[in-house]
KEZAVO-835803 format. One line per 2 residues: number of its first residue (from 0); for each residue x, y, z of C-alpha. Coordinates in nm, 4 decimals, decimal comma. Layout:
KEZAVO-835803
NUM) X:Y:Z | ...
END
This chain:
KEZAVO-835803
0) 2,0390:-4,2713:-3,5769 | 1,6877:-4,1697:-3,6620
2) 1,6393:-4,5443:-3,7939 | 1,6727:-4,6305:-3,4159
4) 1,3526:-4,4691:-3,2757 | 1,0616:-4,6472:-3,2249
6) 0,7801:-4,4104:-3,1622 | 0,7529:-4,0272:-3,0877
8) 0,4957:-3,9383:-2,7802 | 0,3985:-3,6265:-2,7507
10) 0,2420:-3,4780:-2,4302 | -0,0062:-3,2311:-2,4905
12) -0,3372:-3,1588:-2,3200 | -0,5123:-2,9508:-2,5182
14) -0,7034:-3,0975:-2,7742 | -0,7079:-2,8214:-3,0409
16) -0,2747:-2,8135:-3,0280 | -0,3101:-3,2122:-3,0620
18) -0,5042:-3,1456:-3,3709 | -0,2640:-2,8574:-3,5187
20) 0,0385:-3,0574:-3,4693 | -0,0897:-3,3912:-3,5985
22) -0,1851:-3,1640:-3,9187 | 0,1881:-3,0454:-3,8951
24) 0,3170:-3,4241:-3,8588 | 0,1294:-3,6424:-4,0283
26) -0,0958:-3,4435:-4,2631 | -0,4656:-3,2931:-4,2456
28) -0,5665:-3,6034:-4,3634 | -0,4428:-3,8782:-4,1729
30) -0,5888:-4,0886:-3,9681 | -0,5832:-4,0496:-3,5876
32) -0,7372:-4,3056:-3,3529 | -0,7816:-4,3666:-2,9976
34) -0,6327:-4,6055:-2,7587 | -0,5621:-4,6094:-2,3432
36) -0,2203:-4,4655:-2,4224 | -0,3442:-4,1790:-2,6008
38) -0,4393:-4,0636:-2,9907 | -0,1984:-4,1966:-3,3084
40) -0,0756:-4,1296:-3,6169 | 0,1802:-4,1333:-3,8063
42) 0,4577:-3,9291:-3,9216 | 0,4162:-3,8376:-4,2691
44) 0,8173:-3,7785:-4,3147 | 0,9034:-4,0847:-4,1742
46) 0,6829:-4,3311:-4,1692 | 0,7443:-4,3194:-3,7817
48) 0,4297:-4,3855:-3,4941 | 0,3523:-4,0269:-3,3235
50) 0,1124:-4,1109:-2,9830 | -0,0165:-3,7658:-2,8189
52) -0,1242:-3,8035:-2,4543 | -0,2239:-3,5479:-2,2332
54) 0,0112:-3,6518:-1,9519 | 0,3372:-3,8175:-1,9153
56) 0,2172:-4,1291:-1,7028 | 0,0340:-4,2533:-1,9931
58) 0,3919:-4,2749:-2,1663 | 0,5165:-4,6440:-2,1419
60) 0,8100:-4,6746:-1,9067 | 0,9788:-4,9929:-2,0776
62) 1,3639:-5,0039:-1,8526 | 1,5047:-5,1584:-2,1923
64) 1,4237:-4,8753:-2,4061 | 1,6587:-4,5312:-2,4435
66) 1,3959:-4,2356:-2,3635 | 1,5173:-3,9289:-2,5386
68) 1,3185:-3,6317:-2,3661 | 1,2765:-3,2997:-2,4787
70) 1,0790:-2,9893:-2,2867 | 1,0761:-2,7303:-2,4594
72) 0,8697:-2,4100:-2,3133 | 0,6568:-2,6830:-2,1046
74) 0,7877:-2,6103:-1,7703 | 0,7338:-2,2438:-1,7304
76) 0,3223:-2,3295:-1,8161 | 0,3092:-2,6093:-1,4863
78) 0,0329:-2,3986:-1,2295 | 0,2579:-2,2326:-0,9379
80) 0,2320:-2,1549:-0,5569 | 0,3216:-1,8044:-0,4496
82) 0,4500:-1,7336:-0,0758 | 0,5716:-1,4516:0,1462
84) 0,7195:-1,4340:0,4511 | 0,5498:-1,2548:0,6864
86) 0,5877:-1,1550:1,1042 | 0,3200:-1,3574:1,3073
88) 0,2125:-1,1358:1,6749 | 0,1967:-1,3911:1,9516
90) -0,1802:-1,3553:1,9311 | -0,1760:-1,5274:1,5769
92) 0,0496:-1,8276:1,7253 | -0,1098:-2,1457:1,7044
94) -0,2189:-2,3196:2,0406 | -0,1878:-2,6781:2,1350
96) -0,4363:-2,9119:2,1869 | -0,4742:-2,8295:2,5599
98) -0,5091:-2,4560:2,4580 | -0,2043:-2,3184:2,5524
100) 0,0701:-2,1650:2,3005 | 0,3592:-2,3839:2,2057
102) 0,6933:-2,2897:2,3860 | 0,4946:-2,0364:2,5619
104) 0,7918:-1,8774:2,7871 | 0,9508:-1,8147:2,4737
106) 0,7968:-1,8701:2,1690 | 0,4718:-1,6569:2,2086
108) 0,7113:-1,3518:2,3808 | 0,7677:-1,2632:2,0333
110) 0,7092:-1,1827:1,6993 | 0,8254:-1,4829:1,4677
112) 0,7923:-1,5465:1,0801 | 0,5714:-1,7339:0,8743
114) 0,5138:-1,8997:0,5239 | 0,2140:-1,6972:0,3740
116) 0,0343:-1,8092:0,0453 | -0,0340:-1,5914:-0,2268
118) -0,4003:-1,6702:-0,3028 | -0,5912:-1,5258:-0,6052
120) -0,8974:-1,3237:-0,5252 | -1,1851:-1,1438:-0,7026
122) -1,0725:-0,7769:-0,7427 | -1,3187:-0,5715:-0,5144
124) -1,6003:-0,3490:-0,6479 | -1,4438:-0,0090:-0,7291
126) -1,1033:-0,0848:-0,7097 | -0,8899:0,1859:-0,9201
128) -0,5781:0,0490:-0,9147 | -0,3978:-0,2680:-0,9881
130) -0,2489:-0,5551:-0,7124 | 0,1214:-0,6130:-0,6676
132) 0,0745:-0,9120:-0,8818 | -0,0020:-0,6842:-1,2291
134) 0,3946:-0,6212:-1,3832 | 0,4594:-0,1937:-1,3870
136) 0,4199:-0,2055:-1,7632 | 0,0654:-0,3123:-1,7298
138) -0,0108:-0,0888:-1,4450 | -0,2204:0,1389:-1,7059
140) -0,4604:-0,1308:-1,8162 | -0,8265:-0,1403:-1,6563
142) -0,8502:-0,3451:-1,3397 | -0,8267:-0,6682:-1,3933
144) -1,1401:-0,9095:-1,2443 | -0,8982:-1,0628:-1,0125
146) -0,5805:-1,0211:-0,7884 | -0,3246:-1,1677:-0,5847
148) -0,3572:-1,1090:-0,1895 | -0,2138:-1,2461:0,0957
150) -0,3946:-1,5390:0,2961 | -0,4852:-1,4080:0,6394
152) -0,3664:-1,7720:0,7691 | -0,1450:-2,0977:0,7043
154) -0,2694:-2,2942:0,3856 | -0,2215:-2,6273:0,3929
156) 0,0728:-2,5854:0,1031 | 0,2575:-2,2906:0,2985
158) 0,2878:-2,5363:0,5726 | 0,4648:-2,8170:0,3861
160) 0,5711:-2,6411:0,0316 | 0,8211:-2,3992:0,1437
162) 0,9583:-2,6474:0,3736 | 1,0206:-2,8955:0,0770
164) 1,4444:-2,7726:0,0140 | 1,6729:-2,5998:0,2094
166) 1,6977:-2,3628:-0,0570 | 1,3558:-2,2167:0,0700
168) 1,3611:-2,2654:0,4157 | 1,6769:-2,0646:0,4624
170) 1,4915:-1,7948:0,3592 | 1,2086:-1,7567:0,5866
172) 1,4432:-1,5992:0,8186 | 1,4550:-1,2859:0,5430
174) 1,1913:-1,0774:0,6392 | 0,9139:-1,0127:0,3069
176) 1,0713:-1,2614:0,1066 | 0,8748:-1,4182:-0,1768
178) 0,8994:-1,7478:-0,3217 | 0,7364:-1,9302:-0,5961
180) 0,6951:-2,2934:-0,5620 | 0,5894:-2,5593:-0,8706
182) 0,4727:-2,9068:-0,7209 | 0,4087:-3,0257:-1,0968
184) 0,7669:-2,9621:-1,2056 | 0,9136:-3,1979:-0,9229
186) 0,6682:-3,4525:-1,0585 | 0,7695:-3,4141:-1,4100
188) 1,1609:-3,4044:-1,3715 | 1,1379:-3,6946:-1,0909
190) 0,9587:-3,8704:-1,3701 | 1,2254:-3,7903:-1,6794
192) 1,5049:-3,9005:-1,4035 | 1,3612:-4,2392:-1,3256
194) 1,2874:-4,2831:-1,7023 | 1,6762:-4,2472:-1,7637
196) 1,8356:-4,3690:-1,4574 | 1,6430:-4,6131:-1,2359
198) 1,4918:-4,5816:-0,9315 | 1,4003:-4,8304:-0,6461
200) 1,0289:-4,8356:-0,8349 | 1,1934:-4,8750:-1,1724
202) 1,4826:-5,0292:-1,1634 | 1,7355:-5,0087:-1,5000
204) 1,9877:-5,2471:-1,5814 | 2,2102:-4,9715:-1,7116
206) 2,1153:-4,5644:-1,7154 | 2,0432:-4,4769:-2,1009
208) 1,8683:-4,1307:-2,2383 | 1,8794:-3,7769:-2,1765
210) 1,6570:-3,5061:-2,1588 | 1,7127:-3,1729:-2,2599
212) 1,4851:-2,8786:-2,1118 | 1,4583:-2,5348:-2,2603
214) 1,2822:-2,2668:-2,0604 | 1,2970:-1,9362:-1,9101
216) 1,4078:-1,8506:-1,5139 | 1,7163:-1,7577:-1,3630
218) 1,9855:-1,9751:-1,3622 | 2,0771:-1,9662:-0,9321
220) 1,7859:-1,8203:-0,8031 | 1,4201:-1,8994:-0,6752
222) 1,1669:-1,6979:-0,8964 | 0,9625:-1,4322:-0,7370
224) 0,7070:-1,2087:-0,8381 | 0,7202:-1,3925:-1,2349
226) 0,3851:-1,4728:-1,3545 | 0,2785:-1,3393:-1,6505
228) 0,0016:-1,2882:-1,9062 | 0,0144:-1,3936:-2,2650
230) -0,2141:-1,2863:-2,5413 | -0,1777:-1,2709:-2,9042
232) 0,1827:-1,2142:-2,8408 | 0,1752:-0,9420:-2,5983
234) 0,1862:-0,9376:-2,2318 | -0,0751:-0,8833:-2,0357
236) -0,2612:-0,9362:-1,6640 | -0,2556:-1,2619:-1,5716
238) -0,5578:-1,1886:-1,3513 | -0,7711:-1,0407:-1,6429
240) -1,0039:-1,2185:-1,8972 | -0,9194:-1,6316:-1,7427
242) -0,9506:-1,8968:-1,9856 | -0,8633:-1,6326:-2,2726
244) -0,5310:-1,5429:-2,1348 | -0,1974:-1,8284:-2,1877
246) -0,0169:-1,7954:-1,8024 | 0,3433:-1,8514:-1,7658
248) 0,5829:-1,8270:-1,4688 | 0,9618:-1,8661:-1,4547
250) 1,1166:-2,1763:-1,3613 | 1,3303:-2,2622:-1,0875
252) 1,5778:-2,4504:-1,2509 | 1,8060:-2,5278:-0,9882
254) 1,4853:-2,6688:-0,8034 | 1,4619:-2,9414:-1,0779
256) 1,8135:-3,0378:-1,0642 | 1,7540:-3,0819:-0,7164
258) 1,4905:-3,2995:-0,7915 | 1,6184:-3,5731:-1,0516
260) 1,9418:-3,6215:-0,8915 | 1,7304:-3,6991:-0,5364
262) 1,5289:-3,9005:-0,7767 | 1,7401:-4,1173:-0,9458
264) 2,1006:-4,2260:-0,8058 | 2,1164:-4,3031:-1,1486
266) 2,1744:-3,9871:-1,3584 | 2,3824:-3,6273:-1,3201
268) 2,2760:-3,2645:-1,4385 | 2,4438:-3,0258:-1,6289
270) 2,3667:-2,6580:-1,6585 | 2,1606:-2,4503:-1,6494
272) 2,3761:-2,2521:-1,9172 | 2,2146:-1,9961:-2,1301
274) 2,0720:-2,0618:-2,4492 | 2,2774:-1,8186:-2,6093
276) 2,6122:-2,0058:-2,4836 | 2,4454:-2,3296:-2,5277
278) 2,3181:-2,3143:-2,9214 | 2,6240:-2,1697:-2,9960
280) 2,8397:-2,4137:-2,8715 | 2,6271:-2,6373:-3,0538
282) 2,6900:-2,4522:-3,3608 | 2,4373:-2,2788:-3,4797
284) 2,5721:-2,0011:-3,7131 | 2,7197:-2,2636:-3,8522
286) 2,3869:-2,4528:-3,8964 | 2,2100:-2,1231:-4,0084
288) 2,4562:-2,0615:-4,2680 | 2,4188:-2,3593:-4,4052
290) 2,0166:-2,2818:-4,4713 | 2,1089:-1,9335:-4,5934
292) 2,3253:-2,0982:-4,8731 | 2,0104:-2,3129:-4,9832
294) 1,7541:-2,0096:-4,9299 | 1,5465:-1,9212:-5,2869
296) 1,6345:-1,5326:-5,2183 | 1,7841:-1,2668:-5,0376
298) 1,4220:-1,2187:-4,8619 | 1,4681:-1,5424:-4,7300
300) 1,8366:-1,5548:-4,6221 | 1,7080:-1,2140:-4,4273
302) 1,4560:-1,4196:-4,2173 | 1,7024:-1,6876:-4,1457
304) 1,9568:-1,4336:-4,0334 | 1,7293:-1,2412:-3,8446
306) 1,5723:-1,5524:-3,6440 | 1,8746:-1,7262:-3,5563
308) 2,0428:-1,3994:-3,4117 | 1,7169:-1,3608:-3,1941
310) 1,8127:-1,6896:-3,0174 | 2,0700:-1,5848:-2,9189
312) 2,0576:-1,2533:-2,8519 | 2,1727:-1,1168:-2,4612
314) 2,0268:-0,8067:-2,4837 | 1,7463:-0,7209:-2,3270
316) 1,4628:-0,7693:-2,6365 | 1,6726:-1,0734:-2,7039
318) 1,6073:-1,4912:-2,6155 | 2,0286:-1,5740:-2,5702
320) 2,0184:-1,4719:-2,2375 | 1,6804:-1,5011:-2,0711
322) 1,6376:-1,8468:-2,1893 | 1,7990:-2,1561:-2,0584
324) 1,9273:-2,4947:-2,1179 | 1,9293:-2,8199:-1,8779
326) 2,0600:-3,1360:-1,9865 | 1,9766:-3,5010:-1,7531
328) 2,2198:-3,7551:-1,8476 | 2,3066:-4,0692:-1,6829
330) 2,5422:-4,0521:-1,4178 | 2,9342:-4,1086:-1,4964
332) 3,0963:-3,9404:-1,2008 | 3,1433:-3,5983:-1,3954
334) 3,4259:-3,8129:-1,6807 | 3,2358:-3,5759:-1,9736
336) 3,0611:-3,3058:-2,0335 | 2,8166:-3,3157:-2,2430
338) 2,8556:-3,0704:-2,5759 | 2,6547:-2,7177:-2,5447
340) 2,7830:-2,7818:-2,1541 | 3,1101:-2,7394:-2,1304
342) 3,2296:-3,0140:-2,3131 | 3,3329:-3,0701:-2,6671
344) 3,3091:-3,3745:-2,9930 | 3,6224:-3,4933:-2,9180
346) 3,6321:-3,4962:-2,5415
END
Protein backbone atom coordinates (compact mmCIF):
# COMPACT_ATOMS: atom_id res chain seq x y z
CA UNK A 1 0.00 0.00 0.00
CA UNK A 2 1.27 3.42 -0.87
CA UNK A 3 0.74 4.31 3.00
CA UNK A 4 3.67 1.81 3.49
CA UNK A 5 6.56 3.73 1.80
CA UNK A 6 8.77 5.68 3.58
CA UNK A 7 10.75 7.78 1.21
CA UNK A 8 11.25 7.85 -2.67
CA UNK A 9 15.18 8.24 -3.80
CA UNK A 10 15.77 9.08 -6.92
CA UNK A 11 19.18 8.62 -8.68
CA UNK A 12 19.96 11.16 -11.03
CA UNK A 13 23.21 12.93 -11.85
CA UNK A 14 22.47 15.65 -13.70
CA UNK A 15 21.59 18.57 -11.96
CA UNK A 16 19.26 20.34 -14.45
CA UNK A 17 16.86 16.74 -14.62
CA UNK A 18 17.06 16.94 -10.61
CA UNK A 19 15.63 20.34 -10.94
CA UNK A 20 12.84 19.44 -13.71
CA UNK A 21 11.62 16.55 -11.82
CA UNK A 22 11.54 18.10 -8.35
CA UNK A 23 9.34 20.88 -10.29
CA UNK A 24 7.29 17.78 -11.56
CA UNK A 25 7.10 16.26 -7.85
CA UNK A 26 6.95 18.61 -5.48
CA UNK A 27 6.21 21.93 -7.19
CA UNK A 28 8.39 24.95 -8.63
CA UNK A 29 8.23 26.23 -5.41
CA UNK A 30 9.25 23.94 -2.89
CA UNK A 31 11.91 23.80 -0.96
CA UNK A 32 14.94 21.60 -1.72
CA UNK A 33 17.91 21.32 0.63
CA UNK A 34 21.10 19.60 0.90
CA UNK A 35 22.34 16.84 3.02
CA UNK A 36 25.31 13.88 2.65
CA UNK A 37 22.59 11.65 1.23
CA UNK A 38 21.66 13.88 -1.43
CA UNK A 39 18.97 16.98 -2.18
CA UNK A 40 15.08 16.75 -0.60
CA UNK A 41 11.82 17.57 -0.99
CA UNK A 42 8.80 16.57 -0.81
CA UNK A 43 6.12 15.11 -2.79
CA UNK A 44 3.47 17.51 -3.35
CA UNK A 45 0.74 14.55 -3.97
CA UNK A 46 1.59 12.82 -1.07
CA UNK A 47 3.08 14.42 1.41
CA UNK A 48 5.86 11.70 0.91
CA UNK A 49 10.07 12.56 1.35
CA UNK A 50 11.65 12.47 -2.37
CA UNK A 51 15.87 12.41 -1.82
CA UNK A 52 17.71 12.76 -5.39
CA UNK A 53 21.32 11.51 -5.35
CA UNK A 54 23.52 11.24 -8.09
CA UNK A 55 24.52 7.63 -7.37
CA UNK A 56 23.04 4.64 -5.81
CA UNK A 57 25.68 4.18 -2.89
CA UNK A 58 24.46 7.26 -1.34
CA UNK A 59 21.00 5.32 -1.03
CA UNK A 60 20.73 3.90 2.60
CA UNK A 61 20.96 0.14 2.62
CA UNK A 62 18.81 -0.48 5.93
CA UNK A 63 18.42 -4.92 5.75
CA UNK A 64 14.95 -4.23 7.59
CA UNK A 65 13.49 -2.14 4.99
CA UNK A 66 11.59 -3.60 1.56
CA UNK A 67 13.56 -1.71 -1.41
CA UNK A 68 11.22 -1.47 -4.31
CA UNK A 69 13.57 -0.63 -7.40
CA UNK A 70 12.67 0.59 -10.59
CA UNK A 71 15.17 1.32 -13.83
CA UNK A 72 13.60 2.51 -16.24
CA UNK A 73 15.77 3.58 -19.53
CA UNK A 74 18.88 3.93 -16.98
CA UNK A 75 20.79 0.99 -18.05
CA UNK A 76 21.17 1.46 -21.72
CA UNK A 77 22.92 5.25 -20.71
CA UNK A 78 25.87 3.26 -18.24
CA UNK A 79 29.41 4.19 -20.54
CA UNK A 80 30.36 0.79 -22.51
CA UNK A 81 33.55 -1.13 -23.65
CA UNK A 82 33.67 -2.23 -27.26
CA UNK A 83 35.91 -5.38 -28.35
CA UNK A 84 36.82 -7.44 -31.39
CA UNK A 85 38.43 -10.39 -31.89
CA UNK A 86 41.20 -10.23 -33.86
CA UNK A 87 44.31 -12.87 -35.27
CA UNK A 88 47.65 -12.00 -33.40
CA UNK A 89 51.11 -13.08 -35.94
CA UNK A 90 53.62 -14.72 -33.67
CA UNK A 91 55.61 -11.51 -33.93
CA UNK A 92 52.83 -9.63 -31.88
CA UNK A 93 52.93 -12.53 -29.08
CA UNK A 94 53.90 -11.34 -25.86
CA UNK A 95 57.38 -12.50 -24.44
CA UNK A 96 58.22 -13.55 -20.97
CA UNK A 97 60.24 -11.99 -18.64
CA UNK A 98 63.43 -13.76 -19.82
CA UNK A 99 62.55 -12.63 -23.43
CA UNK A 100 61.46 -15.56 -24.94
CA UNK A 101 57.72 -16.24 -26.28
CA UNK A 102 55.42 -18.21 -24.06
CA UNK A 103 54.89 -21.90 -25.23
CA UNK A 104 57.30 -21.11 -27.89
CA UNK A 105 57.30 -24.72 -29.74
CA UNK A 106 53.79 -24.17 -30.09
CA UNK A 107 52.24 -21.20 -29.22
CA UNK A 108 54.30 -18.63 -31.32
CA UNK A 109 54.10 -21.36 -34.57
CA UNK A 110 50.89 -19.76 -35.12
CA UNK A 111 48.46 -17.30 -35.59
CA UNK A 112 46.11 -17.13 -32.40
CA UNK A 113 43.20 -14.68 -31.39
CA UNK A 114 42.93 -11.83 -29.28
CA UNK A 115 40.53 -9.46 -27.28
CA UNK A 116 40.91 -6.01 -29.10
CA UNK A 117 39.36 -2.74 -27.64
CA UNK A 118 37.39 -0.46 -29.53
CA UNK A 119 38.95 2.91 -28.60
CA UNK A 120 37.50 6.30 -29.71
CA UNK A 121 39.78 8.48 -31.75
CA UNK A 122 39.88 11.97 -33.31
CA UNK A 123 38.65 11.54 -36.95
CA UNK A 124 41.79 12.38 -39.17
CA UNK A 125 42.19 15.60 -41.20
CA UNK A 126 40.39 15.04 -44.54
CA UNK A 127 38.63 12.09 -43.86
CA UNK A 128 35.50 11.76 -46.39
CA UNK A 129 33.83 9.09 -45.09
CA UNK A 130 32.41 7.81 -41.90
CA UNK A 131 33.98 4.81 -39.33
CA UNK A 132 32.24 1.49 -38.87
CA UNK A 133 30.98 2.90 -35.68
CA UNK A 134 28.44 5.68 -37.59
CA UNK A 135 24.85 3.38 -38.14
CA UNK A 136 24.15 3.17 -42.41
CA UNK A 137 21.33 5.65 -41.92
CA UNK A 138 23.73 8.27 -40.82
CA UNK A 139 26.33 7.41 -43.31
CA UNK A 140 25.27 10.78 -45.28
CA UNK A 141 25.95 13.18 -42.45
CA UNK A 142 29.37 15.24 -42.44
CA UNK A 143 32.22 13.47 -40.71
CA UNK A 144 31.87 13.36 -37.44
CA UNK A 145 35.06 14.89 -35.13
CA UNK A 146 35.65 11.47 -33.87
CA UNK A 147 35.60 7.62 -34.56
CA UNK A 148 35.88 4.26 -33.35
CA UNK A 149 39.24 2.30 -34.31
CA UNK A 150 40.82 -0.61 -33.24
CA UNK A 151 43.69 -0.49 -30.49
CA UNK A 152 46.92 -1.63 -32.11
CA UNK A 153 47.53 -3.60 -28.63
CA UNK A 154 45.95 -5.27 -25.37
CA UNK A 155 44.21 -2.56 -23.08
CA UNK A 156 44.22 -3.23 -19.78
CA UNK A 157 40.13 -3.93 -19.97
CA UNK A 158 40.45 -6.35 -23.13
CA UNK A 159 42.67 -8.35 -20.95
CA UNK A 160 40.32 -8.92 -18.01
CA UNK A 161 36.71 -7.62 -19.44
CA UNK A 162 36.00 -10.13 -22.00
CA UNK A 163 37.25 -12.75 -19.78
CA UNK A 164 34.65 -11.73 -17.03
CA UNK A 165 31.60 -14.73 -18.27
CA UNK A 166 31.75 -17.60 -20.22
CA UNK A 167 29.28 -16.10 -22.33
CA UNK A 168 32.19 -13.94 -23.84
CA UNK A 169 35.00 -16.01 -23.69
CA UNK A 170 33.41 -18.71 -25.79
CA UNK A 171 33.46 -16.41 -28.35
CA UNK A 172 36.92 -15.38 -28.89
CA UNK A 173 37.34 -18.52 -30.73
CA UNK A 174 34.82 -16.81 -33.58
CA UNK A 175 36.99 -15.07 -35.70
CA UNK A 176 35.85 -10.85 -35.97
CA UNK A 177 33.48 -11.16 -33.33
CA UNK A 178 32.42 -8.04 -31.46
CA UNK A 179 31.33 -7.64 -28.05
CA UNK A 180 30.16 -4.86 -25.94
CA UNK A 181 30.93 -4.98 -22.35
CA UNK A 182 29.21 -2.53 -19.39
CA UNK A 183 31.34 -2.68 -16.05
CA UNK A 184 28.74 -0.08 -14.49
CA UNK A 185 25.74 -2.33 -15.09
CA UNK A 186 27.35 -5.32 -13.04
CA UNK A 187 27.84 -2.72 -10.33
CA UNK A 188 24.37 -1.50 -10.39
CA UNK A 189 22.41 -4.91 -10.60
CA UNK A 190 25.02 -6.53 -7.98
CA UNK A 191 23.91 -3.59 -5.92
CA UNK A 192 19.80 -3.93 -6.47
CA UNK A 193 20.50 -7.88 -5.69
CA UNK A 194 22.20 -7.39 -2.37
CA UNK A 195 19.59 -4.66 -1.56
CA UNK A 196 16.82 -7.45 -1.92
CA UNK A 197 18.47 -10.59 -1.04
CA UNK A 198 21.55 -10.47 1.21
CA UNK A 199 24.88 -10.96 0.63
CA UNK A 200 27.89 -12.03 2.85
CA UNK A 201 28.51 -7.92 3.15
CA UNK A 202 24.85 -7.35 3.84
CA UNK A 203 23.35 -9.87 5.31
CA UNK A 204 19.14 -9.98 5.39
CA UNK A 205 17.18 -11.74 7.79
CA UNK A 206 14.65 -12.61 5.14
CA UNK A 207 14.89 -11.53 1.11
CA UNK A 208 12.11 -8.66 0.62
CA UNK A 209 11.77 -6.20 -2.66
CA UNK A 210 11.97 -6.40 -6.24
CA UNK A 211 13.21 -4.50 -8.91
CA UNK A 212 11.84 -4.13 -12.14
CA UNK A 213 14.16 -2.92 -15.17
CA UNK A 214 12.87 -1.61 -18.45
CA UNK A 215 15.33 -1.13 -21.27
CA UNK A 216 16.25 -1.88 -24.71
CA UNK A 217 18.77 -5.00 -25.97
CA UNK A 218 18.14 -8.32 -27.09
CA UNK A 219 16.74 -10.67 -24.98
CA UNK A 220 19.70 -13.88 -25.50
CA UNK A 221 22.33 -12.15 -27.02
CA UNK A 222 25.54 -9.96 -26.29
CA UNK A 223 25.07 -6.48 -28.04
CA UNK A 224 27.37 -5.54 -30.80
CA UNK A 225 27.87 -2.72 -32.88
CA UNK A 226 24.70 -0.68 -30.67
CA UNK A 227 25.72 2.69 -29.70
CA UNK A 228 23.84 5.35 -30.72
CA UNK A 229 23.33 9.11 -30.93
CA UNK A 230 20.41 11.00 -29.54
CA UNK A 231 19.42 14.52 -30.30
CA UNK A 232 16.25 16.32 -30.11
CA UNK A 233 14.64 13.06 -30.80
CA UNK A 234 16.47 11.92 -33.74
CA UNK A 235 19.38 9.73 -34.14
CA UNK A 236 22.45 10.77 -34.82
CA UNK A 237 26.58 10.11 -34.62
CA UNK A 238 27.52 9.31 -31.47
CA UNK A 239 31.01 10.56 -32.36
CA UNK A 240 29.77 14.08 -33.51
CA UNK A 241 29.18 17.31 -31.45
CA UNK A 242 30.23 15.44 -27.50
CA UNK A 243 28.61 16.90 -24.62
CA UNK A 244 25.60 18.03 -26.99
CA UNK A 245 24.73 14.59 -28.08
CA UNK A 246 22.56 11.97 -25.25
CA UNK A 247 24.63 8.31 -25.98
CA UNK A 248 22.88 5.12 -25.52
CA UNK A 249 23.89 1.48 -26.10
CA UNK A 250 21.84 -1.72 -25.79
CA UNK A 251 21.91 -3.74 -22.82
CA UNK A 252 22.96 -7.11 -22.27
CA UNK A 253 20.33 -8.32 -20.28
CA UNK A 254 21.19 -11.75 -19.81
CA UNK A 255 24.65 -10.30 -18.52
CA UNK A 256 22.74 -8.72 -15.54
CA UNK A 257 20.88 -11.73 -14.66
CA UNK A 258 24.08 -13.28 -14.55
CA UNK A 259 25.15 -10.85 -12.26
CA UNK A 260 22.48 -10.59 -9.31
CA UNK A 261 21.94 -14.18 -9.04
CA UNK A 262 26.10 -14.56 -8.57
CA UNK A 263 25.45 -11.67 -6.30
CA UNK A 264 23.01 -12.58 -4.02
CA UNK A 265 22.13 -16.40 -3.14
CA UNK A 266 19.31 -14.61 -2.04
CA UNK A 267 17.05 -13.65 -4.99
CA UNK A 268 15.91 -15.32 -8.65
CA UNK A 269 15.32 -13.51 -12.13
CA UNK A 270 12.64 -13.62 -14.35
CA UNK A 271 12.59 -12.56 -17.97
CA UNK A 272 13.72 -10.78 -20.00
CA UNK A 273 10.16 -10.86 -21.76
CA UNK A 274 9.19 -8.14 -24.07
CA UNK A 275 7.46 -5.19 -23.08
CA UNK A 276 4.81 -5.77 -25.39
CA UNK A 277 4.02 -9.36 -23.70
CA UNK A 278 4.85 -7.97 -20.41
CA UNK A 279 2.38 -4.66 -20.16
CA UNK A 280 -0.10 -6.62 -21.58
CA UNK A 281 -0.17 -9.27 -19.31
CA UNK A 282 -0.27 -6.65 -16.87
CA UNK A 283 -3.25 -5.27 -18.43
CA UNK A 284 -2.88 -2.40 -19.99
CA UNK A 285 -5.74 -1.96 -22.56
CA UNK A 286 -7.55 -2.55 -19.84
CA UNK A 287 -5.85 0.28 -17.85
CA UNK A 288 -5.96 2.60 -20.99
CA UNK A 289 -9.54 2.13 -21.40
CA UNK A 290 -10.23 3.01 -18.30
CA UNK A 291 -8.50 6.73 -18.93
CA UNK A 292 -10.26 6.92 -22.30
CA UNK A 293 -13.67 6.65 -20.43
CA UNK A 294 -12.60 9.70 -18.13
CA UNK A 295 -10.89 11.69 -21.15
CA UNK A 296 -12.65 15.50 -21.65
CA UNK A 297 -12.87 14.67 -25.60
CA UNK A 298 -12.45 12.59 -28.44
CA UNK A 299 -8.96 14.57 -29.03
CA UNK A 300 -7.93 13.21 -25.94
CA UNK A 301 -9.18 9.57 -25.99
CA UNK A 302 -7.08 9.74 -29.54
CA UNK A 303 -3.78 10.45 -27.65
CA UNK A 304 -4.44 7.84 -25.10
CA UNK A 305 -5.17 5.30 -27.78
CA UNK A 306 -2.45 6.20 -29.84
CA UNK A 307 0.30 6.11 -26.91
CA UNK A 308 -0.62 3.02 -25.32
CA UNK A 309 -0.64 1.05 -28.74
CA UNK A 310 2.99 2.48 -29.28
CA UNK A 311 4.09 0.45 -26.19
CA UNK A 312 3.33 -2.14 -27.38
CA UNK A 313 3.72 -2.19 -30.74
CA UNK A 314 6.14 -5.28 -32.49
CA UNK A 315 6.59 -3.74 -35.53
CA UNK A 316 9.43 -2.29 -36.49
CA UNK A 317 8.58 1.76 -35.65
CA UNK A 318 7.03 0.23 -32.60
CA UNK A 319 8.41 -0.04 -28.52
CA UNK A 320 6.40 -3.80 -27.81
CA UNK A 321 9.09 -5.55 -29.15
CA UNK A 322 12.42 -3.78 -28.96
CA UNK A 323 11.94 -2.99 -25.39
CA UNK A 324 12.28 -5.28 -22.47
CA UNK A 325 11.29 -6.22 -19.07
CA UNK A 326 13.45 -7.85 -16.06
CA UNK A 327 12.03 -8.51 -12.84
CA UNK A 328 14.66 -9.43 -9.41
CA UNK A 329 12.65 -11.05 -6.84
CA UNK A 330 13.70 -12.93 -3.89
CA UNK A 331 14.48 -16.36 -4.36
CA UNK A 332 11.61 -19.14 -3.79
CA UNK A 333 12.96 -22.04 -5.78
CA UNK A 334 10.88 -21.07 -9.00
CA UNK A 335 7.07 -21.88 -6.64
CA UNK A 336 5.63 -18.48 -8.68
CA UNK A 337 5.97 -16.52 -11.28
CA UNK A 338 5.69 -13.33 -10.94
CA UNK A 339 2.59 -11.56 -13.06
CA UNK A 340 3.76 -9.86 -16.57
CA UNK A 341 6.24 -13.19 -16.33
CA UNK A 342 4.51 -15.96 -16.84
CA UNK A 343 2.52 -16.08 -13.95
CA UNK A 344 -0.92 -14.93 -13.07
CA UNK A 345 -3.22 -13.08 -9.72
CA UNK A 346 -4.34 -16.15 -8.66
CA UNK A 347 -1.34 -18.39 -9.00
Amino acid sequence: MASAIDAVYMVEASKELRMAQKNLLCGEDAAMRESKEGWHSTCKYSDLPIVWSDSIKAVPQNASKTPFIVAHEFFDALPIHAFQVVEVPPTQQPVTSSGSSPSASTTTSSTTRQWREMVVSPTPEGTTHVDLGTPKSLQHERVPEFQLTLSPMQTRHAQYLPESSPRYRALRSTPDALIEVCPDASLYVSDFATRIGGSEAHPKRRPSGAALILDYGPADTIPANSLRGIRQHAHVSPFADPGLVDLSADVDFLALVETATRASEGVECHGPVDQAHFLETMGIAQRAEMLAKKAVDDAKRAEIERAWKRLVDRGPGGMGKVYKALAILPENGGRRRPVGFGGDISA
